[in-house]
C-alpha positions as CSV (number, residue, x, y, z in Angstrom):
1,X,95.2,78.8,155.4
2,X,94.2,78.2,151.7
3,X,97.1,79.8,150.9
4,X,99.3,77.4,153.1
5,X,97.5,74.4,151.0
6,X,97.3,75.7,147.5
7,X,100.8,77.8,147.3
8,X,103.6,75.2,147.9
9,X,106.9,74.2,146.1
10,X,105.3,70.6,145.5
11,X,102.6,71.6,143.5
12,X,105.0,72.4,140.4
13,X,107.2,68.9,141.3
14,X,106.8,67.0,137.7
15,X,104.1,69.6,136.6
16,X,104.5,70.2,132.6
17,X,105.0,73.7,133.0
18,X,104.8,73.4,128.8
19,X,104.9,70.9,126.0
20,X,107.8,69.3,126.7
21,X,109.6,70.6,129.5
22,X,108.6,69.6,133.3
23,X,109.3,71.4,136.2
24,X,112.2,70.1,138.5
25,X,111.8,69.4,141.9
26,X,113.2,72.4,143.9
27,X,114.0,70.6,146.9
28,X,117.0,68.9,145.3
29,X,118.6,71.2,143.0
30,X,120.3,74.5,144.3
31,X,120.1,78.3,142.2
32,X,122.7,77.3,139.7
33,X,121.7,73.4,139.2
34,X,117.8,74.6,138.4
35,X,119.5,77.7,136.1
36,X,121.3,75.3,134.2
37,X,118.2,72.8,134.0
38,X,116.1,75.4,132.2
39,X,119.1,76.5,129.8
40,X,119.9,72.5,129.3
41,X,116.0,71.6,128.7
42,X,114.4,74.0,127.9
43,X,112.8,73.4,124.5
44,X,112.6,75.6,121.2
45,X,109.8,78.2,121.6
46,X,106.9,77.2,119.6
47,X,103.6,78.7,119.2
48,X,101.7,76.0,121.0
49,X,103.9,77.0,123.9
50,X,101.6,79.8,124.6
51,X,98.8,78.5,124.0
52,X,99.0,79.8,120.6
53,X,97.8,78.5,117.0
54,X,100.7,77.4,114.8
55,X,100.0,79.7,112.5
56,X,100.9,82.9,114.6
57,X,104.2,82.0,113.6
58,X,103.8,82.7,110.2
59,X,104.1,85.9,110.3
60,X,107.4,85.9,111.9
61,X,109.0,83.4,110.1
62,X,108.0,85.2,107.0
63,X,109.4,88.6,108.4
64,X,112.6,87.1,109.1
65,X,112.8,85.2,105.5
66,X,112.8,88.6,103.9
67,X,115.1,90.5,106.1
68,X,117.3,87.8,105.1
69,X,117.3,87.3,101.6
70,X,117.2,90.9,101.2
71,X,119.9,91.5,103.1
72,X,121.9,89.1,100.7
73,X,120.6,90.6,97.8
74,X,122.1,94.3,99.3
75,X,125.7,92.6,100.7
76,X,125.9,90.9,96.7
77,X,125.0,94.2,94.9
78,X,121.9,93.4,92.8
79,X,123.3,90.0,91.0
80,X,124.6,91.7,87.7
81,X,121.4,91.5,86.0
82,X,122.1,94.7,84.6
83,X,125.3,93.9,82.8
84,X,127.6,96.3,84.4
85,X,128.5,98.5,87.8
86,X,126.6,101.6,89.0
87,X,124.6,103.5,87.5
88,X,125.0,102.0,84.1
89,X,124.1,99.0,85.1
90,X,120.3,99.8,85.8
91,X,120.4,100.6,81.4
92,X,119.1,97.3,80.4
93,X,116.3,97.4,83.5
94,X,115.1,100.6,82.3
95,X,114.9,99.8,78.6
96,X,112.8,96.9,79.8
97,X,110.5,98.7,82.2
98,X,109.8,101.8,79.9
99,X,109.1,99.0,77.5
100,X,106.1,97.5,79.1
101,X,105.2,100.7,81.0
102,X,101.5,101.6,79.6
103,X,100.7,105.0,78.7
104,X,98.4,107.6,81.0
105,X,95.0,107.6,80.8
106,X,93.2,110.6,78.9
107,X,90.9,112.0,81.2
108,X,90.1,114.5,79.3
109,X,88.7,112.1,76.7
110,X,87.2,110.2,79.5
111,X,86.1,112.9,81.0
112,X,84.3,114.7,78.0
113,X,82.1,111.3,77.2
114,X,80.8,111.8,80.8
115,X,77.3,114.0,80.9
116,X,76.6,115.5,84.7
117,X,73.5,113.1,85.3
118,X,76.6,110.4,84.8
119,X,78.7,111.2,87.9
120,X,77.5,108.7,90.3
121,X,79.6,107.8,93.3
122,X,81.2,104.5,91.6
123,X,82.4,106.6,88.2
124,X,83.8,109.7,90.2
125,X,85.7,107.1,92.5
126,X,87.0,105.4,88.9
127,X,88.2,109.1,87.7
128,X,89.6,109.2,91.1
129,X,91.7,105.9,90.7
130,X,92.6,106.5,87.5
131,X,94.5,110.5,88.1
132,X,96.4,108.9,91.3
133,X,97.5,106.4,88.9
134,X,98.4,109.4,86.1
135,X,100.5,110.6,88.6
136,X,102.1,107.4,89.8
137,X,103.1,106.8,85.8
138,X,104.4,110.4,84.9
139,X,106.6,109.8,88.5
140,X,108.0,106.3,87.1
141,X,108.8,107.2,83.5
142,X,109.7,111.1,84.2
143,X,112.6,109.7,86.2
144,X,113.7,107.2,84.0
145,X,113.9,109.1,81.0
146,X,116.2,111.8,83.7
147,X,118.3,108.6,84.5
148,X,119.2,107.9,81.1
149,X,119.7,111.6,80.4
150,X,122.8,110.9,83.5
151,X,123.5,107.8,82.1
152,X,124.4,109.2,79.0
153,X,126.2,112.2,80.4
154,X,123.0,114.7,79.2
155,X,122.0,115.4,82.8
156,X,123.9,115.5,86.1
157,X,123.4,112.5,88.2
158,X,121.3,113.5,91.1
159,X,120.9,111.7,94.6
160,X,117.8,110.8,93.3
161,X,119.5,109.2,90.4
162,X,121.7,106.9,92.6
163,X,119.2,105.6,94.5
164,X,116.7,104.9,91.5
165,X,119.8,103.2,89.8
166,X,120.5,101.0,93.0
167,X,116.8,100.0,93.8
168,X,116.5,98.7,89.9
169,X,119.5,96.9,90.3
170,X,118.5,95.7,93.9
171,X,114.9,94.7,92.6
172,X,113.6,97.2,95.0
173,X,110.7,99.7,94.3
174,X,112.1,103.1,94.7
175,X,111.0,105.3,97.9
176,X,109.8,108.2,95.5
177,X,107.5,106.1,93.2
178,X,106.2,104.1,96.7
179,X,105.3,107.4,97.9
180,X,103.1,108.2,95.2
181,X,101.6,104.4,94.6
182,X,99.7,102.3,97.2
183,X,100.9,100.1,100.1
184,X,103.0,97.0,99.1
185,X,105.9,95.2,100.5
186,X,106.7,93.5,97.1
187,X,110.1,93.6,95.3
188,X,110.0,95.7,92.3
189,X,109.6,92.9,89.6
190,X,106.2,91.9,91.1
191,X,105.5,95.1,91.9
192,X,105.4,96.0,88.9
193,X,103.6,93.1,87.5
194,X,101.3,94.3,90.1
195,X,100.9,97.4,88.9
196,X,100.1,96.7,85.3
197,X,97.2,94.2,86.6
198,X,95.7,97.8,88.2
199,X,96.2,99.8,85.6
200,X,94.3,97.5,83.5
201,X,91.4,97.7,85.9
202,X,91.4,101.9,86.1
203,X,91.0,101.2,82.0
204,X,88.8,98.9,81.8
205,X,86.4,100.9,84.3
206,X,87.0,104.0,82.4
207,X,86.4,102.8,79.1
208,X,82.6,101.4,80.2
209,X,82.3,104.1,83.2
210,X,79.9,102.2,84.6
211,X,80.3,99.7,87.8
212,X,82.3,96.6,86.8
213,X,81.1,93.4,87.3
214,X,83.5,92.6,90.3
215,X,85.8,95.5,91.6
216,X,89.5,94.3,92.7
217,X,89.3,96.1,95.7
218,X,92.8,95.7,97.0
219,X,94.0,96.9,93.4
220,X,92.5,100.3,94.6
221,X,94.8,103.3,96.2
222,X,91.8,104.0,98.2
223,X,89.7,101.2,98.8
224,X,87.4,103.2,101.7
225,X,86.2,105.3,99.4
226,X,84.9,102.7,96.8
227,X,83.3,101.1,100.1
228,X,81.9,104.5,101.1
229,X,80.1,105.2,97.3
230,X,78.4,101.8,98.1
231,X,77.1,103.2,101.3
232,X,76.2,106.5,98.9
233,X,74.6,105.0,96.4
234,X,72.1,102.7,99.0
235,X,71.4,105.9,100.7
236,X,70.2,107.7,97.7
237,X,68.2,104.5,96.5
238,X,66.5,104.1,99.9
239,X,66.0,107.8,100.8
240,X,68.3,107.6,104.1
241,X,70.9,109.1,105.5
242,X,74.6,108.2,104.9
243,X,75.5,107.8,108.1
244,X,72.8,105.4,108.5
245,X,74.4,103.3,106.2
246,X,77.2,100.2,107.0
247,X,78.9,97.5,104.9
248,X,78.0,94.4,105.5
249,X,80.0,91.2,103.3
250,X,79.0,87.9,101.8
251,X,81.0,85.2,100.7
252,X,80.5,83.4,97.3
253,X,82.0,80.3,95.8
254,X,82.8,81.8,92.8
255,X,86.3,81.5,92.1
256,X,86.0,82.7,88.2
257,X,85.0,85.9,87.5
258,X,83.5,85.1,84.1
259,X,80.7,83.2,85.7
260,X,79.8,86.4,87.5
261,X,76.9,87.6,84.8
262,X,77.0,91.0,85.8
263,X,75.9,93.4,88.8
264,X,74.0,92.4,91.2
265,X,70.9,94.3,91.9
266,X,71.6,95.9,95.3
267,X,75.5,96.5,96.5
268,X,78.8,94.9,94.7
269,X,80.7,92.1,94.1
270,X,84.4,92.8,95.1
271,X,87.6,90.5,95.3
272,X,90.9,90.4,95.7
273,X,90.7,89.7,100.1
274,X,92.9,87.2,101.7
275,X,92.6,85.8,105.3
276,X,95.7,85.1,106.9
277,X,96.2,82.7,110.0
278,X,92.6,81.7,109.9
279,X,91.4,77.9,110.3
């Protein structure tokens, strides 16, 4: 009997069955007429149709922006910022990018200023950072120097070659230096940018090897493990076991790092965290 009263065509008659769209009454229209009434008036789908902030869209929108421009930028070849066609073309690029590429760290410089009672968890997580990073630079300049040997007829051009010539061309970061870096869905330009700002980081916590003042923790290849050497270094101080030992954050208003005046007593200051979609 409930059933009867609260399950009945007339209970969706005029209902907004979203923002925008009401429901028809059934009695009058027939299969095809209420088809065509939800294909005719149906409106766009919006976030807010699903009860959704307007923000969870961002994400898609964004997605589809950069499937699309870099779809363009594949159909047009590049946009002849190289000055010519194949791989010649990528010439000027690498001039420019071996140009600003810095130099590897010495670790064995580093390494020999370092006396065993030194090694705490933060400075063996630095000499960490810094070898992935060797080995992301010898990757990036070793294969340049062998495209400009096939460029200038020295070496036979390789597979590997091509597609390093086409990525520089395409401002794309080549599949065999992203497997050796860190995640990043940047173009190459900013990517790279990106990657000077870390290697400037790996030097400057190097050259003190001691705890910086504020670690950019997403300009780390492995950001867990800094976070785990905090956990270490609390455990030791306090006597307790590691797995005793959790994370916990708080937020500051500091927006410049020079008014940070140095370590703070008991954990670290990190930055470099975004929130997305939040309100």
């Amino acid at each position: 009997e409930y059933l009867s009263v609260l399950i009945n065509p007339e209970l969706l008659v005029g209902a907004n069955l979203c923002a925008g769209f009401k429901s028809p009454d059934a009695s009058k229209l027939e299969y095809a007429q209420y088809t065509k009434y939800i294909e005719e008036r149906f409106p766009p789908e919006v976030p807010g149709m699903f009860w959704l902030h307007p923000n969870a869209e961002i994400g898609f929108l964004t997605n589809t922006g950069n499937a699309t421009f870099q779809t363009i930028s594949e159909i047009s070849g590049g946009g002849g910022g190289g000055g010519g066609s194949g791989i010649e073309g990528s010439q000027a690029l690498i001039t420019a990018y071996m140009a600003q590429l810095p130099e590897n760290l010495d670790m064995i410089e580093i390494r020999s200023r370092l006396k065993e009672e030194d090694y705490t968890p933060f400075v063996i997580v630095s000499l960490q950072e810094s070898d992935r990073m060797n080995l992301l630079l010898s990757g990036m300049r070793s294969s340049m120097i062998e495209l400009e040997l096939g460029i200038s007829g020295a070496l036979n051009v390789t597979d590997n070659m091509e597609d390093l010539a086409r990525d520089l061309q395409l401002n794309k970061v080549n599949a065999l230096w992203a497997e050796k870096a860190y995640p990043s869905l940047k173009l190459l330009a900013s990517w790279f940018a990106d990657l000077l700002d870390r290697v400037a980081q790996c030097v400057n916590w190097t050259t003190e090897l001691k705890l910086l003042k504020s670690i950019w923790l997403s300009g780390l290849f492995n950001s867990m493990s800094f976070l785990t050497s905090n956990m270490q270094v609390a455990a030791r101080s306090n006597n307790l076991p590691l797995d005793f030992m959790t994370n916990r954050c708080r937020f500051s208003n500091t927006r410049d790092l020079n008014e940070i005046p140095g370590v703070p007593p008991q954990g670290v200051y990190v930055h470099g965290l975004f929130l997305e979609g939040a309100r």
